[in-house]
C-alpha positions in Angstrom: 26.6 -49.2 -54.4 24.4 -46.5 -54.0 25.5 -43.3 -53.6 24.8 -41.2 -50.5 25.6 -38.0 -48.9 26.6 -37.3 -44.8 26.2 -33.5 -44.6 24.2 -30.9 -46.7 26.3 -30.2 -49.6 27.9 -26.5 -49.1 27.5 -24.5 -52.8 29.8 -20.8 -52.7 28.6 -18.1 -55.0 30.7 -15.7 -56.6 29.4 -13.0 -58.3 30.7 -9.0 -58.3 26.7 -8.5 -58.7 24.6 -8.5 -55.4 21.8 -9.2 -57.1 22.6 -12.1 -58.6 24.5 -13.3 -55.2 20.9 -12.4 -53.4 18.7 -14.3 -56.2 20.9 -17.6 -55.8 20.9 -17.5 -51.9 17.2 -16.8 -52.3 16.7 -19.8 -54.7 19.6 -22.7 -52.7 19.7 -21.4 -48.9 16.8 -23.3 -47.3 17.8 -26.6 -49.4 21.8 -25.8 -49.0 24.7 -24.2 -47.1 25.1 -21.4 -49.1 28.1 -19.3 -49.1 28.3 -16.0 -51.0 31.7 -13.7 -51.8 32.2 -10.5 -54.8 35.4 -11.6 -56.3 37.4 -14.4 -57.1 40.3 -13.2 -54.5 38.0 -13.4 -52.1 37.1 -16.9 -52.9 40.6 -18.2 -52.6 41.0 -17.0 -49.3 37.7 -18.4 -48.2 38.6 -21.8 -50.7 41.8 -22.3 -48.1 39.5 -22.5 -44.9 36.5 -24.1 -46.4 35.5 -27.0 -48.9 32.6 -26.9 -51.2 31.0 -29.3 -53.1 29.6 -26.7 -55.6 31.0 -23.2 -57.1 28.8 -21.1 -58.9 31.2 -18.5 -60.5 31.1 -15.5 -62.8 32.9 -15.9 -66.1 33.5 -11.8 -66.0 34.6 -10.2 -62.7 37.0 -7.1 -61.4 40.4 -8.8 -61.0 40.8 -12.1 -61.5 38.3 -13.8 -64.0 36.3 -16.8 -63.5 38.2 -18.7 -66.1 41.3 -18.2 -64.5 40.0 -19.4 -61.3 38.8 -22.7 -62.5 41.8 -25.1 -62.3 43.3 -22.9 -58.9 39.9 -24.0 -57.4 40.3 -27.7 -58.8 44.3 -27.4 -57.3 42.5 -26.6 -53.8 39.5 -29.1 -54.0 40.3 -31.7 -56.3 36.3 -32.7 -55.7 34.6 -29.5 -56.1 32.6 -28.8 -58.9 33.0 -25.4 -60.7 30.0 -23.9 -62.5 30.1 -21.1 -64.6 27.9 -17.6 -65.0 28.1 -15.6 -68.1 26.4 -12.4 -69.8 27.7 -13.8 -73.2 24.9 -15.9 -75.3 27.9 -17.2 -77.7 29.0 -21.0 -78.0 32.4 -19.8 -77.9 32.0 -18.5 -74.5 30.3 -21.8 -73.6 33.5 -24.1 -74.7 35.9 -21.5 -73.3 34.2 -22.5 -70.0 34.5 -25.9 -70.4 37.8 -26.3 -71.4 38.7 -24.2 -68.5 37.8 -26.9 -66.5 33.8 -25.9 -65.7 31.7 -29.0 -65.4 28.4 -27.0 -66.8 27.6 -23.0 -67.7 24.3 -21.4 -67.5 24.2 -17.7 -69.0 22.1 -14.2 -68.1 19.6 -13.5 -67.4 19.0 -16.1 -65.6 16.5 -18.9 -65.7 15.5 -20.2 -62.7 14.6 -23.8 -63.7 18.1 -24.2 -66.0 19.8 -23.0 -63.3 18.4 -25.2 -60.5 19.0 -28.4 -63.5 22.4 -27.5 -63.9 22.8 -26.9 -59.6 21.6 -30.6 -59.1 23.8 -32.1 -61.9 26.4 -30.5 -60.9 26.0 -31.8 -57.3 25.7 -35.5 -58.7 28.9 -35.3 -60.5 30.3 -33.9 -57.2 28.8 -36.9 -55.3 30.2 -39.5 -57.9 34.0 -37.5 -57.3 33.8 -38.2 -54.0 32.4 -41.8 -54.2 35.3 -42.7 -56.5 37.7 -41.6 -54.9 36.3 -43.3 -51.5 36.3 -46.6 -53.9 40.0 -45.8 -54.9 40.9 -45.3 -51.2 39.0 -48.8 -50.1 40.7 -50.6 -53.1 44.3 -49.3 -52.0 43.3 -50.7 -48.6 42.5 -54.0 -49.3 46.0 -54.7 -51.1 47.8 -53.5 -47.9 45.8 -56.1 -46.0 47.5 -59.1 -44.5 48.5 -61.8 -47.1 46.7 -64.2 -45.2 43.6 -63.0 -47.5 45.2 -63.8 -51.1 43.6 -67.4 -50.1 40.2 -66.5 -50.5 40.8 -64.5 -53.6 42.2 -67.3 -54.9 38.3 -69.0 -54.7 36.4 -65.9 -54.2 35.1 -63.4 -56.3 36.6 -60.2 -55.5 33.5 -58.1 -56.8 30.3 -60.6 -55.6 32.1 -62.1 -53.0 31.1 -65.3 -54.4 32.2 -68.4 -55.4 34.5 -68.0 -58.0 34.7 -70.8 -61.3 37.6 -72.8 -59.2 35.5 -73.2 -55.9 32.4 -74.2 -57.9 34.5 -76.7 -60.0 35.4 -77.9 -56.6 32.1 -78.3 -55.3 30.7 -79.6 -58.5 32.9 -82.5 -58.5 32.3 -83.5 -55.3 28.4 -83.0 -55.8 29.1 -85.2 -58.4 30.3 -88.0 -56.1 28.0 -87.8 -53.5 24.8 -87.9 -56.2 26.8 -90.6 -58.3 26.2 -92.7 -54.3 22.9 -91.6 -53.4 21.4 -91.7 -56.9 20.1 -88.5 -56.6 20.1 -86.0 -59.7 22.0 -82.4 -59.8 21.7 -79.3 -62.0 24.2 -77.2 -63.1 22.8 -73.6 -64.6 25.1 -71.2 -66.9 23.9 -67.8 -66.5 25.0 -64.7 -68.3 23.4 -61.0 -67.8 22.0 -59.5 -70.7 23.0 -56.2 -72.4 25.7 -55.7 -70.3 28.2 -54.2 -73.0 25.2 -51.6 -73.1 25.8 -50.9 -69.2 29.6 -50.8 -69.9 29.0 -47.6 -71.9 28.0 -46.3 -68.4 31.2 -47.0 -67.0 32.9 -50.2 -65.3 31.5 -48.6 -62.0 27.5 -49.1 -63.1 28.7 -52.4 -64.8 30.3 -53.7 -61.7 27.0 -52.4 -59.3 24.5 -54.0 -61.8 27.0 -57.5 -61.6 27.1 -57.0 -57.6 23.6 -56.4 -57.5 22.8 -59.7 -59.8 25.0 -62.0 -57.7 22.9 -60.9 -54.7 19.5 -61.5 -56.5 20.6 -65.0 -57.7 21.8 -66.1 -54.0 18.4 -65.3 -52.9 16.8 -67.4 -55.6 18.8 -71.0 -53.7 18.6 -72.6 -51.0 21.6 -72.7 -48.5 22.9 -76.2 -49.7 23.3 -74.8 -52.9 26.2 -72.8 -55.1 26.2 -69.7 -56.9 29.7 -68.5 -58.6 30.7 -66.0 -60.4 32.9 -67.2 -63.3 34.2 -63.7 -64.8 32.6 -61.0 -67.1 28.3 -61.3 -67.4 28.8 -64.8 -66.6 27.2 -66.8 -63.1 26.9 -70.8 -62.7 24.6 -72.3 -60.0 25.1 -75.8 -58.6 21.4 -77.5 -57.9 22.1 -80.5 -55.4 19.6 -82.9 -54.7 16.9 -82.5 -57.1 13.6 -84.6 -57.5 12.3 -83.7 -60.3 13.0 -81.4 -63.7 10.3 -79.1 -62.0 12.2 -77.8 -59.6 14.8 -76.4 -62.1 12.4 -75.0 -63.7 10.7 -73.4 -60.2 14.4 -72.3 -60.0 15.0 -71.0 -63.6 11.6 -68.5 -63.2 12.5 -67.6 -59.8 15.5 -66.1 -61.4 14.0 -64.5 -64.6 11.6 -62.8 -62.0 14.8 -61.5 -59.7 15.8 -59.8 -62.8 12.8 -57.9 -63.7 13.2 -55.3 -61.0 14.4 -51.9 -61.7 18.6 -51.4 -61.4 18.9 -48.0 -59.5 21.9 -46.3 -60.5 23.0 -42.6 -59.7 19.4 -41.5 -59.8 18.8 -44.0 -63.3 17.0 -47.0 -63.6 18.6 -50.0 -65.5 16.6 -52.7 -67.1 17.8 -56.4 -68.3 17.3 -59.9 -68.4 19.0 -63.2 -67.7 20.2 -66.1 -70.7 20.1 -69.7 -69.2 21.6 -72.9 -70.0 20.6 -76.1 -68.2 22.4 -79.5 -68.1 21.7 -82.1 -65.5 23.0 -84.9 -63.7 23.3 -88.0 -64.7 21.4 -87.5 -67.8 23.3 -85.0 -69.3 26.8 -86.0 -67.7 28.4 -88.3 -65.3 31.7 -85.8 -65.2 31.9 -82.6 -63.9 33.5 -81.1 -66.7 30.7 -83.0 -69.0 27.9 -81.3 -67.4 29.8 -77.7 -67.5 30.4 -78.1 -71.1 26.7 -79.0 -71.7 25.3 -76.5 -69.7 27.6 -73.7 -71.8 26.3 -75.1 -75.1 23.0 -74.9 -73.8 23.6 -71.0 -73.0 25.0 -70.5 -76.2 21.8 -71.9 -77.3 19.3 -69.4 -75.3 21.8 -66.4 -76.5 21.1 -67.4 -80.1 17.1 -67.5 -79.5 18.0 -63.7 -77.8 17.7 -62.3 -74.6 16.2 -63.8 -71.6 15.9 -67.0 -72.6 16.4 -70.5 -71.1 17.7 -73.7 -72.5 18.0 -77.4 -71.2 20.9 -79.2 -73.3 19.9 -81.7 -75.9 21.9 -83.7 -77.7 22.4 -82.3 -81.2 23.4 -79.6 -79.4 26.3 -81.2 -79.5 26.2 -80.9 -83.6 25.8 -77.2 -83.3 29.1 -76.9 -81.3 30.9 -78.6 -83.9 29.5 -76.6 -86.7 30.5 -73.4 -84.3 34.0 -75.1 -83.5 34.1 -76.0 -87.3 33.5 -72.0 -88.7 35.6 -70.9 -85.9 38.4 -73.0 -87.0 38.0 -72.2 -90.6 38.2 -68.5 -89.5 41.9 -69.0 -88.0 42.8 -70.0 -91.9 41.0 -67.3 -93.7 43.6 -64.6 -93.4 46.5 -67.1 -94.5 44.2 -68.9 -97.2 43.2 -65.5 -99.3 39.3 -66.1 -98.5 38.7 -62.5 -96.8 38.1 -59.7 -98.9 37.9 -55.9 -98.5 34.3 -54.1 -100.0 34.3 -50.6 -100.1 31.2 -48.0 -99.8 31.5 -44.1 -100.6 30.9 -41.3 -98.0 29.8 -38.3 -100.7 29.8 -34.8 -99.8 26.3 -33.7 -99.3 27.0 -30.2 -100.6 29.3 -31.0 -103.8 28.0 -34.7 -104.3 31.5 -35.8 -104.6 32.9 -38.8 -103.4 35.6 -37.5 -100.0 36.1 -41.3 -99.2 34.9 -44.7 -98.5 34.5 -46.9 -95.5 36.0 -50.5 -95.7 33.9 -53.5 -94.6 35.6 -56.5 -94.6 33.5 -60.1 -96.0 34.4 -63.7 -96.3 34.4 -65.9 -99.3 34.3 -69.5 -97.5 35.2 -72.2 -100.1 32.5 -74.4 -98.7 29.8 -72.4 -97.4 30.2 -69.0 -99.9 30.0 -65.5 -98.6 29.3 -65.5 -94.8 28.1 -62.7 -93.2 29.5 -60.5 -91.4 26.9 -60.5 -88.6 28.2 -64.1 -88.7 31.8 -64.1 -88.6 32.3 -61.0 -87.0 31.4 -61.7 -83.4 32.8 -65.1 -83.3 36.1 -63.1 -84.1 35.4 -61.0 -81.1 34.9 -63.8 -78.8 37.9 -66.0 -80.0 40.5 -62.9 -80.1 40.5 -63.6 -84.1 39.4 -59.9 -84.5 42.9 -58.7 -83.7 44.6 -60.4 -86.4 41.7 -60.3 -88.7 41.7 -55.8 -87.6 45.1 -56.0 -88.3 44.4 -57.6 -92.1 42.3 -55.2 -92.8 44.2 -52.2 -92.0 47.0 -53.3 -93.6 44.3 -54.1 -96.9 42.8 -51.0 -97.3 45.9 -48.7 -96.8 47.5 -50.9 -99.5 44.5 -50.5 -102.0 44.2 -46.9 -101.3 47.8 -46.3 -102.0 47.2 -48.3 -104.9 44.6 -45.9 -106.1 46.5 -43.0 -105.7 49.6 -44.6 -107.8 46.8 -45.3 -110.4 45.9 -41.6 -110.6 42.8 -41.5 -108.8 42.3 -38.3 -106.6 43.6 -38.7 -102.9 40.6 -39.5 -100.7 40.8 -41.2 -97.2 39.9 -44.8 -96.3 37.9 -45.7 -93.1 38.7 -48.3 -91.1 36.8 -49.9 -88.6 39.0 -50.4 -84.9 37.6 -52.9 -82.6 36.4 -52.2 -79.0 38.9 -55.2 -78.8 41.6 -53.6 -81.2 41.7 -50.2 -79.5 42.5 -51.7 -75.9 45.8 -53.4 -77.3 48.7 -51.2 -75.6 50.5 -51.1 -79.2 47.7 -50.1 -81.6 49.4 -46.6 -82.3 52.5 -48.5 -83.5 50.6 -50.9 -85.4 48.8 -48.0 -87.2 51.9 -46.4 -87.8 53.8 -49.4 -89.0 51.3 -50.2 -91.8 51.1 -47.1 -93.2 54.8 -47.2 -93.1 54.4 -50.7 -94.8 52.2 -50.0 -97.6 53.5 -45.9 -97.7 50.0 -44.6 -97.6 50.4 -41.2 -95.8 48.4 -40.6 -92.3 46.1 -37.8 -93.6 44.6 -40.2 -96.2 43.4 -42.7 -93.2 40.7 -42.6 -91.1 40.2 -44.8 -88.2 36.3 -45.5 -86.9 35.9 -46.2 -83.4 32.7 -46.5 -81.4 31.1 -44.7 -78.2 31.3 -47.5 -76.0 35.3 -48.4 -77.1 36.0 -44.8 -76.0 34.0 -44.4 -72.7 34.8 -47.7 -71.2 38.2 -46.1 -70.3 38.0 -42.3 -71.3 40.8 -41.2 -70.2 42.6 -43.5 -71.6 41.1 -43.4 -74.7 42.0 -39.6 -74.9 46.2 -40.3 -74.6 45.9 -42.9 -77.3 43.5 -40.7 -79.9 46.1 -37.6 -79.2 49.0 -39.8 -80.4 47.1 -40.8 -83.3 45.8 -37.0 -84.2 49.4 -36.1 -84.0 50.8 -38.2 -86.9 47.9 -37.1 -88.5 45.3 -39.7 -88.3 41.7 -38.7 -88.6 39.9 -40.1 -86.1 35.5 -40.4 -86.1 33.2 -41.6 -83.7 31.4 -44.8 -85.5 27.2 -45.6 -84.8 27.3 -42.2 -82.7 23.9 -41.8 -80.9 23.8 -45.8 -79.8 26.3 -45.8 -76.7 26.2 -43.2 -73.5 29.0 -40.3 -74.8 29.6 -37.5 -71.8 29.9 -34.3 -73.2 32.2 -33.4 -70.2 34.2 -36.0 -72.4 33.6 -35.1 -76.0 34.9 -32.4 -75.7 38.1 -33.4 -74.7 38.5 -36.0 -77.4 40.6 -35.4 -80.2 38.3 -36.3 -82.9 37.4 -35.1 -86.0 34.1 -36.4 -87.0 30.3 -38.3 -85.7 28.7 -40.7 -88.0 25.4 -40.9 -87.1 24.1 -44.2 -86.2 21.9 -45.7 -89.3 19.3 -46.7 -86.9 18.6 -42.8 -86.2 18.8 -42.0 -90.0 16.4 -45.0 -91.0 13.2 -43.0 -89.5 14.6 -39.6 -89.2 11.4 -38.6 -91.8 8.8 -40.2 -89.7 9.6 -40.3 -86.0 9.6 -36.8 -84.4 12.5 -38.0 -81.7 14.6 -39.5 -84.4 14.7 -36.1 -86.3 15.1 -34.1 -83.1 17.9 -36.6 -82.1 19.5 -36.0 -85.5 19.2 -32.8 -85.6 20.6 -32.1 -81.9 23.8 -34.4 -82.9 24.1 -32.0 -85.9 24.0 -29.2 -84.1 26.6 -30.5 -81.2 29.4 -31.4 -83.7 29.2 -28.1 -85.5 29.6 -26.2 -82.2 32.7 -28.5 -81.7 33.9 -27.9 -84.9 33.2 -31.5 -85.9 32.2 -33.0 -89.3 29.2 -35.1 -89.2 28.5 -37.9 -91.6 24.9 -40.0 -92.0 24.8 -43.5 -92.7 22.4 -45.4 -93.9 21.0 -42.7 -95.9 18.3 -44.8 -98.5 15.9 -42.2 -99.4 15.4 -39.0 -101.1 13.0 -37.7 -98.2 16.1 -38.8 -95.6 18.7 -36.7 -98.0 16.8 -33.7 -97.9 16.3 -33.6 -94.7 20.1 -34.3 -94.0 21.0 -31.5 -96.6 18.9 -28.8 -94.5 20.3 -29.6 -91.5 24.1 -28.8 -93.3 24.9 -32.2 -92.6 28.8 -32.8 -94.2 28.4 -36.1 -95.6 26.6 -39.1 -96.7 26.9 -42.9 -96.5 24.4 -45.4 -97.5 22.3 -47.1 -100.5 21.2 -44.4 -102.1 24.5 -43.5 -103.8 25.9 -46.9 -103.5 26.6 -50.4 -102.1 29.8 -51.8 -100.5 31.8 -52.5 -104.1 34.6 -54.9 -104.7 38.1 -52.7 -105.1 37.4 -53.3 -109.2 33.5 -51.8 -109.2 34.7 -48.7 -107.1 37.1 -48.3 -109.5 34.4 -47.3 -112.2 32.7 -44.6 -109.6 35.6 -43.4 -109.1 36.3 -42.7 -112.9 32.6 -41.4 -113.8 31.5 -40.6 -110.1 28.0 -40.9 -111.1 25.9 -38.1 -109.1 22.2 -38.1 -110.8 20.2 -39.7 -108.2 22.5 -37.5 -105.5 21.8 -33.9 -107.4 18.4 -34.4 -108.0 17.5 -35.0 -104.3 19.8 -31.9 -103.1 18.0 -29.8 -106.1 14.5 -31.0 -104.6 15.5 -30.0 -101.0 
């Protein structure tokens, strides 16, 4: 859905300084309705008669203060965006602002080419308010339409307007029929849109365009006798009816990888991704509908393992590979129950002191057959079976037991990370769940830290903020895991009660050799400070990456360097000696 605007967006200045009033009516007027009062009273009055999209304010007026109008201007104009002037060249000034409720703040003197930025982004964000609440409006609509509509929901896709997996089974088993009589063949494609968890990190709004937009692309690549369906999530099926020969599935299959290479336009960004396929046909593959669905999804799962867009016809020791998958999957349900999983610990060391402050726990898998699996293995097969829940659950439960353990033992206090699932943290109970294990194992709050990543947090923000605001409160500590790798909105970070940012490893891994990687860093650095956040580094392997870390005051460390994930009983021993060598000789060096 692409966003577009009626009228010419209306922008009101407030400024007690004519000059400043002049400059910006000199620099918006010919592209915008500009609108220009001296005090913040005045504004109010003029705010009851007249919307704006835009509100440049002054922080420091006569009278009322900018701050203090933010939220009566957001109580008037629920849409309107409020950006903020200031004299004051302090961060503290800068977060006062935004926590007011400003969207963006710009200081004196001004700039002309920061200030026009800031002018257009805050018009987008005003654009995208408005557009949401128009698609909030139209959704409220359609469920006080008549109920003669729940029909086609029932076999239609509410977001594509497609077929949806009922209507194609449908249409699939009487396709089956009529080819069965008119020995002809049929093809039945699975098709799933790459890197969309990465567009989820935009928001379910991009996801759901960029889904939209690839349900329209694929019914162009068909003919009319055929069937495209959405079946839920990434996931498409098309139903190929009389085919002649394996070449026109093919003809098909790059008609659709070429449909995808175009550009996905989205709030002024262009999206990129690909298409996975799996192929089974009829009667060779299947003489049941269910038989060929089945085929075609191992044959996905195939192309998915050989990475993204790739296509796969179904063989038959396919088949094999299924089992094997079914086989791991069902040993996985017993692993918990059957003492096979095991909890490794690695250190996070204080960059400063080169003590140990606490370590992460990552969770591995002695199978009695096949030995340690990894977790690259295990771990998103848990993910797409529901298993992580319980499996989350172990752990937590795990590593606050050991770490209470340690402390009983004499050890110093430290805290434990844990790891929370995109999957974990959308569970309604998860505060109680927290709370009850550390009732359980009576490990108190400040000594556990739960790790939750970007795209778990902004793929329901809001939300995400009531649930991380409970757990602050008992006092959890709460940090931002692979920070850098999703699509955080500072609008948003702000807001979230966090109290650290581990940088992502793949930043760290070239931060000595890439220009962009060190700038990244060193911006991310910077940012957390300013909100009072820790930062740690993982992946840290090097001397070179240490030093570099150590002059940018980075808090802590995580990686190779100083140590491996240890069994409970090795960690024990750094714990008693804390062996710091390597650690002080690359500080010393920096």
């Amino acid at each position: 859905m692409q966003l577009e605007r009626t009228v010419n967006p209306k922008i009101l200045v407030i400024d007690d300084d004519d000059q400043i009033r002049r400059l910006l009516l000199e620099l918006f007027s010919e592209v915008y309705d500009c609108w220009e009062v001296g005090s913040a009273e005045e504004a109010l009055l003029l705010l009851g008669r007249e919307s704006f999209d835009l509100v440049i304010s002054d922080i420091n007026m006569g009278g009322m203060s900018g701050l203090e109008l933010v939220p009566r201007v957001h109580s008037i104009s629920a849409d309107s965006v409020v950006l903020m002037i200031s004299g004051q060249n302090n961060i503290e000034t800068a977060i006062q602002a935004m926590r007011a409720g400003a969207f963006d703040y710009i200081m004196k003197p001004l700039e002309i080419r920061h200030v026009e930025a800031a002018v257009e982004r805050a018009l987008k964000q005003s654009l995208l308010l408005k557009e949401k609440r128009r698609y909030k409006d139209q959704l409220e609509q359609l469920l006080t339409e008549r109920t003669a509509e729940v029909n086609r929901l029932a076999y239609y896709d509410t977001l594509t307007g497609l077929p949806n997996r009922a209507l194609f089974e449908d249409r699939l088993e009487q396709a089956v029929a009529v080819a069965e009589r008119s020995e002809t063949k049929l093809g039945v494609l699975f098709i799933a849109i790459d890197q969309l968890q990465k567009i989820n990190t935009l928001g379910h709004l991009a996801a759901d365009r960029v889904i939209k937009e690839a349900g329209v692309r694929l019914r162009r690549c068909v003919t009319e006798r055929d069937t495209v369906a959405r079946f839920g999530g990434n996931e498409f099926a098309l139903l190929l009816t009389r085919i002649e020969e394996t070449k026109a599935v093919v003809e098909t299959i790059t008609s659709i990888r070429e449909a995808m290479k175009p550009a996905f336009e989205l709030e002024g960004q262009q999206l990129f991704t690909t298409a996975s396929i799996g192929i089974s046909l009829f009667p060779h593959d299947g003489a049941e509908s269910q038989g060929l669905l089945k085929n075609a999804g191992a044959a996905l799962y195939r192309a998915k393992k050989a990475g993204d867009d790739h296509y796969q016809f179904f063989t038959a020791d396919m088949h094999a590979k299924a089992s094997q998958q079914f086989a791991l999957e069902t040993s996985l349900r017993y692993a918990i129950d059957n003492e096979e999983l095991l909890l490794h610990y690695q250190p996070r060391t204080a960059v400063d002191s080169q003590k140990i402050t606490g370590v992460e726990a990552l969770v591995r898998w002695q199978h009695p057959q096949l030995g340690l699996v990894s977790p690259a293995e295990f771990i998103p097969l848990a993910e797409d079976t529901g298993l992580i829940l319980s499996l989350g659950e172990w752990v937590l439960r795990t590593a606050c037991r050991q770490n209470r353990t340690w402390q009983e033992r004499g050890f110093a206090p430290m805290r434990v990370g844990v790891n929370i699932s995109a999957r974990q943290f959308k569970q309604p109970h998860l505060a109680e769940t927290v709370l009850q294990i550390l009732a359980e194992t009576g490990l108190a709050p400040e000594y556990l830290e739960l790790e939750i990543t970007e795209s778990s947090i902004m793929d329901n923000a809001d939300s995400a903020i009531a649930v991380l605001t409970g757990l602050k409160q008992e006092g959890i500590t709460v940090s931002i895991d692979d920070f850098g790798t999703g699509f955080s909105s500072l609008s948003y970070l702000k807001r979230l009660p966090i109290d650290a940012l581990k940088i992502d490893q793949s930043f760290v891994r070239d931060v000595t050799t890439d220009p962009d990687d060190a700038a990244l860093v060193m911006a991310i650095v910077t940012l957390a400070h300013n909100l009072r956040l820790k930062v740690v580094a993982e992946g840290v392997e090097t001397e070179e990456q240490l030093r570099f870390l150590h002059l940018l005051r980075c808090d802590e460390v995580q990686g190779y360097l100083f140590s491996k994930p240890l069994p409970a009983e090795a960690l024990e021993e750094l714990l008693t000696y804390n062996p710091s060598e390597l650690l002080s000789q690359a500080i010393l060096q920096a």
